[in-house]
Each structure stands twice: as structure tokens, then as C-alpha cells.
C-alpha positions as CSV (number, residue, x, y, z in Angstrom):
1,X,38.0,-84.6,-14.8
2,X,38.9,-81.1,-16.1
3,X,39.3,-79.5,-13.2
4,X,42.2,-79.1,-12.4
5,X,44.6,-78.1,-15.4
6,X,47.6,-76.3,-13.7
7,X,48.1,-79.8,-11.7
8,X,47.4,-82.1,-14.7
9,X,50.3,-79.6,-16.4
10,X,52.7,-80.4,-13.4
11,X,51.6,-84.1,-13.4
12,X,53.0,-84.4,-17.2
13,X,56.0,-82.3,-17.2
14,X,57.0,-84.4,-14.1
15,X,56.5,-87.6,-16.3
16,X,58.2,-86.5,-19.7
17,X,61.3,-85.7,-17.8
18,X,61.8,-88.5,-16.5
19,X,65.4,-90.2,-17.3
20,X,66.8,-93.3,-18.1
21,X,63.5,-95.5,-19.2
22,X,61.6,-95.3,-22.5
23,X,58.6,-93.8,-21.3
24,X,54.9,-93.2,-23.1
25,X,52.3,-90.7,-21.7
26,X,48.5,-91.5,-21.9
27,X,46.2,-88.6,-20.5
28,X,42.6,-89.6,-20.1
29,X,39.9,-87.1,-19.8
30,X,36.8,-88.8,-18.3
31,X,34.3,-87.0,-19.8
32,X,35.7,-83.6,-19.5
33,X,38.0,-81.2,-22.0
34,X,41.7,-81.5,-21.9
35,X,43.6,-78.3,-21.8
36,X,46.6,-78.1,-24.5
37,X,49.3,-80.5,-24.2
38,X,52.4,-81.2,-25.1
39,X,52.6,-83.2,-28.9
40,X,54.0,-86.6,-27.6
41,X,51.5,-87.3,-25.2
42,X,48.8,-89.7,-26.1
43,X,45.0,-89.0,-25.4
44,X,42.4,-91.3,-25.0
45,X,39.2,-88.9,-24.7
46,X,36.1,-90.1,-23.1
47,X,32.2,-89.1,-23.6
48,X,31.6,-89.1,-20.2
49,X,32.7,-89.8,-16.8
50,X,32.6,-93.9,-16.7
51,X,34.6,-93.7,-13.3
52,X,37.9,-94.0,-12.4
53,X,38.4,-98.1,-12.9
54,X,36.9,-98.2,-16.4
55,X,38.4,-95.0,-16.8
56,X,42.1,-96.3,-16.3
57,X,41.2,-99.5,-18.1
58,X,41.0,-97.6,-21.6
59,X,44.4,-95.8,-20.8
60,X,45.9,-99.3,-20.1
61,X,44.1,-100.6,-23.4
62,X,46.1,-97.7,-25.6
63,X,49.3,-98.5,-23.8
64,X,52.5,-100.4,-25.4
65,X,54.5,-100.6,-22.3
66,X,55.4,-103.9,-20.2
67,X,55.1,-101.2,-17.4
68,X,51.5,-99.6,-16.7
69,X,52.3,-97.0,-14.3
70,X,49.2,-94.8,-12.4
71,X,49.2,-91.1,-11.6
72,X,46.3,-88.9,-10.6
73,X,46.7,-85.4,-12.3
74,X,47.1,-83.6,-8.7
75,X,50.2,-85.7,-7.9
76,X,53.8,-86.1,-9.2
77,X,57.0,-87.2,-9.3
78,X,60.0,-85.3,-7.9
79,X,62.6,-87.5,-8.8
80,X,63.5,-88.0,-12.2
81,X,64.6,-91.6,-11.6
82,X,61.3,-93.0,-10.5
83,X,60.5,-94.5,-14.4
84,X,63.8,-96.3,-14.1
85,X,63.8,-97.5,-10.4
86,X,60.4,-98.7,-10.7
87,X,61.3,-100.8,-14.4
88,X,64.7,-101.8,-12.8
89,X,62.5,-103.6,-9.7
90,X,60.4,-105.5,-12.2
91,X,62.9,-106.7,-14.6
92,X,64.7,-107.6,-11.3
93,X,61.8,-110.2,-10.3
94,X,59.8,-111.8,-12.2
95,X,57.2,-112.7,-9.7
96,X,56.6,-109.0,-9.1
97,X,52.7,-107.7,-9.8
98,X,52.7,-104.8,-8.5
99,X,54.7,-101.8,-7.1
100,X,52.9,-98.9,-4.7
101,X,54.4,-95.9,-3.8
102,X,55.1,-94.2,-1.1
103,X,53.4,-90.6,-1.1
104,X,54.9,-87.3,0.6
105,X,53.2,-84.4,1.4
106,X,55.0,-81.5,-0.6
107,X,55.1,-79.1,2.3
108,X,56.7,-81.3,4.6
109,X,54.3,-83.0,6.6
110,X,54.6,-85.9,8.2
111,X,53.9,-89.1,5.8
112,X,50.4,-90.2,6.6
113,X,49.6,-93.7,7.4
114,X,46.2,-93.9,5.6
115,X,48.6,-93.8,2.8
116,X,50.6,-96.5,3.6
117,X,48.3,-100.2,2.7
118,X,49.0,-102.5,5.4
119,X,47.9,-102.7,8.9
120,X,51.0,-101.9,10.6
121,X,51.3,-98.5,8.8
122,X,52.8,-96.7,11.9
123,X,56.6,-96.3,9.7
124,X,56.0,-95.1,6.0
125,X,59.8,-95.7,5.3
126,X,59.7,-99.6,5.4
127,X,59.0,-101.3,2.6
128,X,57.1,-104.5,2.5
129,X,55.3,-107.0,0.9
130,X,51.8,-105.9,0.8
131,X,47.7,-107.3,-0.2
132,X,46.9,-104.0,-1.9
133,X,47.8,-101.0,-3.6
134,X,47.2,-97.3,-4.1
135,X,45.1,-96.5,-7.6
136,X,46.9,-93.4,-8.4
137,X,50.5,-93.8,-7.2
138,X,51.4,-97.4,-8.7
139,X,53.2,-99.5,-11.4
140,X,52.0,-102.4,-12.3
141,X,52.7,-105.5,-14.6
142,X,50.9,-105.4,-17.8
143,X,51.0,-109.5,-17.7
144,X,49.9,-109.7,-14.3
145,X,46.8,-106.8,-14.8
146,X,45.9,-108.6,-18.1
147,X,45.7,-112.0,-16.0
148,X,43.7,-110.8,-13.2
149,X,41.0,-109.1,-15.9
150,X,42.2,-105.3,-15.5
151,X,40.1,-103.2,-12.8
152,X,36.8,-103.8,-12.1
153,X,34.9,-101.2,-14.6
154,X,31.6,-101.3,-12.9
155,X,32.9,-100.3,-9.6
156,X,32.9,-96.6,-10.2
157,X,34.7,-95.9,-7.3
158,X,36.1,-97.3,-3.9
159,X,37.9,-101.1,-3.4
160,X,38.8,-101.3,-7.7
161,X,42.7,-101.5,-6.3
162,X,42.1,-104.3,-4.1
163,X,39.9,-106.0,-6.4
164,X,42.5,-106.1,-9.1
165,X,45.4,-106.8,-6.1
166,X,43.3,-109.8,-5.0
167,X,42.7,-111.2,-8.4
168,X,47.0,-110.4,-9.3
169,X,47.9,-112.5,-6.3
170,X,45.4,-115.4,-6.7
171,X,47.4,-115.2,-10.4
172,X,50.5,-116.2,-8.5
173,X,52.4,-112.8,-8.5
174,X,53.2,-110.5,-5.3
175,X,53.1,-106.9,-4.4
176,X,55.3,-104.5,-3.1
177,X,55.0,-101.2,-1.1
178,X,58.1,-99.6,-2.4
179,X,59.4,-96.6,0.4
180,X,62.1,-95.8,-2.2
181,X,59.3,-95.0,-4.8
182,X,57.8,-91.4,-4.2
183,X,54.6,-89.9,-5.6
184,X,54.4,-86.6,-4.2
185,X,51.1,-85.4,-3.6
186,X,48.9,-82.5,-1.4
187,X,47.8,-83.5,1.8
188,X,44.3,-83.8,2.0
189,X,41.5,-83.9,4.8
190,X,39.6,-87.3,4.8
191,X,36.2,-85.7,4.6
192,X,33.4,-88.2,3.0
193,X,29.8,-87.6,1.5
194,X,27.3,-90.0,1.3
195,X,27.5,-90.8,-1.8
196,X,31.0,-92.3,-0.6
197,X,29.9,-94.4,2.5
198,X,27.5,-95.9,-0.2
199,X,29.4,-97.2,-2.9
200,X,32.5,-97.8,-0.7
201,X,29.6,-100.9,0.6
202,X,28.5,-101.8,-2.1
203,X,32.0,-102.3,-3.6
204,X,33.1,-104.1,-0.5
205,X,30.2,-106.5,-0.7
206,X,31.0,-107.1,-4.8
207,X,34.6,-107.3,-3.9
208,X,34.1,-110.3,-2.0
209,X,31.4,-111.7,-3.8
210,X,33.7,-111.8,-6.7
211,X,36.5,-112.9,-5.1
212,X,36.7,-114.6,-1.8
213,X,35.3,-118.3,-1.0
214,X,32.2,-117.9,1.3
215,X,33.2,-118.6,4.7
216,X,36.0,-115.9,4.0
217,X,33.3,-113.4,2.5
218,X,31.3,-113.9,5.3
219,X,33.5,-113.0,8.2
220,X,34.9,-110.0,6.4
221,X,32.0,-108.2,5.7
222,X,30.9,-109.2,9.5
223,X,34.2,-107.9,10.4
224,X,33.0,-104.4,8.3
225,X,30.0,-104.1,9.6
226,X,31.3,-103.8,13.0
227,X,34.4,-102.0,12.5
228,X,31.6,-99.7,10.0
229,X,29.0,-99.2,13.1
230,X,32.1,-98.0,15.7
231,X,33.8,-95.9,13.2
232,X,31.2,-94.1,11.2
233,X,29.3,-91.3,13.6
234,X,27.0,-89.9,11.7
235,X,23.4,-91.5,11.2
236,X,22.8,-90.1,7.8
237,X,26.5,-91.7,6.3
238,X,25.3,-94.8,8.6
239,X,22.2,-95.0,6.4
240,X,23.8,-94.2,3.5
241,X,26.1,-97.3,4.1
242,X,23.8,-99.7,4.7
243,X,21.7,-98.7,1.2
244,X,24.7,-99.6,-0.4
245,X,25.7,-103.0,1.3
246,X,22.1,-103.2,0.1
247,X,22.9,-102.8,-3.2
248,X,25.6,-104.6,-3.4
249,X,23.5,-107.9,-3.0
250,X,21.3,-107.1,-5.2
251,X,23.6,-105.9,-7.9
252,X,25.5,-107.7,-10.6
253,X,28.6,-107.9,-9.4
254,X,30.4,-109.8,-12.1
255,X,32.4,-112.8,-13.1
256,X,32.6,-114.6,-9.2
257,X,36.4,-116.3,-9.4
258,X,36.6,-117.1,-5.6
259,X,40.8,-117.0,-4.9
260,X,42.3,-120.5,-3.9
261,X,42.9,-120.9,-0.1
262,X,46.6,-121.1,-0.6
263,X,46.0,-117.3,-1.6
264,X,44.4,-116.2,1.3
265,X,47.0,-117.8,3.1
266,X,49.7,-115.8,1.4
267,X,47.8,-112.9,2.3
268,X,47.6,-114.0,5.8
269,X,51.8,-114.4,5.5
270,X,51.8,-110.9,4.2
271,X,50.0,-109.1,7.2
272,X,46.9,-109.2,6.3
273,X,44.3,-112.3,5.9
274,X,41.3,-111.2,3.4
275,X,38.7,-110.7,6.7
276,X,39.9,-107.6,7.0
């Protein structure tokens, strides 16, 4: 987005020295002017802001690699062996989809659990197999993304990882929160606008009219409505939440490809069944 050049700077160096993996480095400005960079990283340079799905779809698009791996440009990677960890696990299982990463606060706080995507998120260190990922702090398979369609473009923002996590596990692969993988990243105070609470439901209600048989849509957007009305404390993001679970009926949603019960049963295995 342009705003934040001293991070995007930290972002790449932490990338290009990585060891032990042959690496390529895509930067994509979303509508916005790139500061100088460093000769061997690629640019893909974008009109305007097309949000940050569509956006990483055109990185992905001038990519080469087996690997696609995500990074927002106010996060980074400490260790230099992340590149090689992270290629070592796929080559390792065929079957693997997806890797998220764990993500550390750089001044020592405590790991938070929002971070962590499962329901039992109370210990950051245990990996798991998992029903969703983290956008910016995540590797994932160029097969698998190219089966499941790539991210959800129209989305603009909100639900676009579980979207594409949905549509890589109805594709028969799995996903992995990886403790071992570290994104480091500033810790950051959960604060939303409305403009949030309203595309976070529209994008729930296209999410699962895309993607989830009927009875299963059904329940868990009841589910969200309730856990929406005794979460959510303020009228005005109230309001603004409801326009958008408006919208997101009336909207086109895209290509519907409900997953196959065996699916959500998988996801029920994992931890978490698709109602919630």
C-alpha cells in the first residue's frame, strides 16, 4: 500500500537472505509507489488497490516457484532457515496444501491466540492439523492453490484465507499450523471500523454460499449471527454488520462448488466442523 517503506525494506532483506532454498521475490504494490529496491526482486505494479486477494493472486500469477509463500510488508522472518524448513515439509508430504506460521511478537510478548487458527488456540507452540490459514504468514502449494481456483478476488477483504483453505481441502490436500515456522510480526490492538464488520459479513455469507452444502451454510451463518449479536457491542458496527450479511445475499458471490460431505467431515476430524 505504500505506506510503510522502512518495513517493506525489512520484509525483503529478511527474504533475500534467506539460505539453503532457491528463492524468488515478488513485491506487489496495490495501487501505490514502490520505494527503491533491490535489482533481483520482481515487481508486479498495480493501478489501484484491487484488495488484498486479487492483489496476491497477480503476485502468485508472476511466480515460477512450486512454493508460493505469503508475507505482509510489516512482518518478517528471523530465521534464515524458514525458506528451507518450509520447502523441506512439502517435499516431505505430498498431501500437504498448506503451511501457516506461527507469529511472535518482536518485543517479547506473549504469542497471541487470535493468531493461532484453530479453536483450541490456548498453546501457540503445538502444531496441528488445521481448516484455515493466516493470509500473510503462509506457504502454500502452487498445485493445490491452482486446484482450489487461487483466492477469492472479489472478496476485497476478510474470510479470502478460508475460502481458498476450504476449497484446498475439498481438493483432497491438508493443512498444517507449523509452531517451528516463525513470522515475526508487531503486536497489534484488534480495533475494527465499520467498514470491517461489513465486509467481514458479507464475505462470511459468500464464503458459504460458495462453498458449503445448504444445511451446513445454514447453521453456520445461524451460528454467526449469534456468536455476532453477543460479541459485537457497539450498535453502529451491529448495523454495519447486518448491511453487509445483507449484501452478501444480494451480491454475486461466484462460482458455488459446495465441498463433498466427506470434507466437512475431515474438518470436523481436524477440530473444527465448517458451522463454525
Amino acid at each position: 500500500m505504500g505506506t510503510r517503506p522502512a518495513e517493506l525494506r525489512r520484509a525483503v532483506t529478511s527474504v533475500l537472505e534467506q539460505e539453503g532454498a532457491e528463492l524468488e521475490l515478488i513485491v506487489v504494490s496495490n495501487g501505490a509507489e514502490l520505494p527503491p529496491l533491490p535489482e533481483d526482486v520482481k515487481t508486479v505494479r498495480l493501478s489501484e488497490n484491487i484488495g488484498i486477494p486479487e492483489g496476491r493472486n497477480h503476485g502468485v500469477k508472476a511466480a515460477d516457484g512450486d512454493i508460493v509463500l505469503f508475507l505482509d510488508d510489516d512482518g518478517w522472518y528471523r530465521s534464515r532457515d524458514l525458506a528451507r524448513h518450509v520447502s523441506g515439509r512439502f517435499a516431505a508430504d505430498p498431501g500437504l496444501g498448506i503451511v501457516t506460521f506461527r507469529i511472535v511478537d518482536p518485543d517479547g510478548g506473549p504469542d497471541q491466540r487470535r493468531y493461532v487458527p484453530r479453536l483450541r488456540a490456548g498453546d501457540p507452540l503445538r502444531s496441528s492439523r488445521v481448516t484455515t490459514f493466516l493470509g500473510g504468514a503462509a506457504a502454500v502449494r502452487r498445485a493445490a492453490f491452482d486446484a482450489a481456483g487461487g483466492l477469492p478476488g472479489g472478496f476485497f477483504y476478510a474470510h479470502e484465507e478460508s475460502d481458498l483453505a476450504w476449497r484446498v481441502l475439498d481438493a483432497g490436500y491438508h493443512i498444517e499450523y507449523d509452531a517451528e515456522a516463525v513470522m515475526y510480526h508487531p503486536s497489534t490492538h484488534p480495533s475494527r471500523h465499520e467498514d470491517f464488520y461489513r465486509l467481514n459479513a458479507r464475505n462470511r455469507v459468500w464464503l458459504v454460499r460458495r462453498n458449503l452444502p445448504w444445511p451446513l451454510a445454514l447453521s453456520h451463518l445461524g451460528v454467526w449471527i449469534g456468536i455476532t449479536v453477543l460479541r459485537v457491542r457497539s450498535l453502529s458496527a451491529l448495523r454495519a454488520w447486518f448491511r453487509g450479511f445483507g449484501e452478501g445475499w444480494r451480491g454475486d458471490c461466484g462460482r458455488r462448488r459446495p465441498m463433498r460431505w466427506s470434507t466437512a467431515w475431515r474438518m470436523t476430524l481436524a477440530g473444527r466442523p465448517p458451522v463454525i
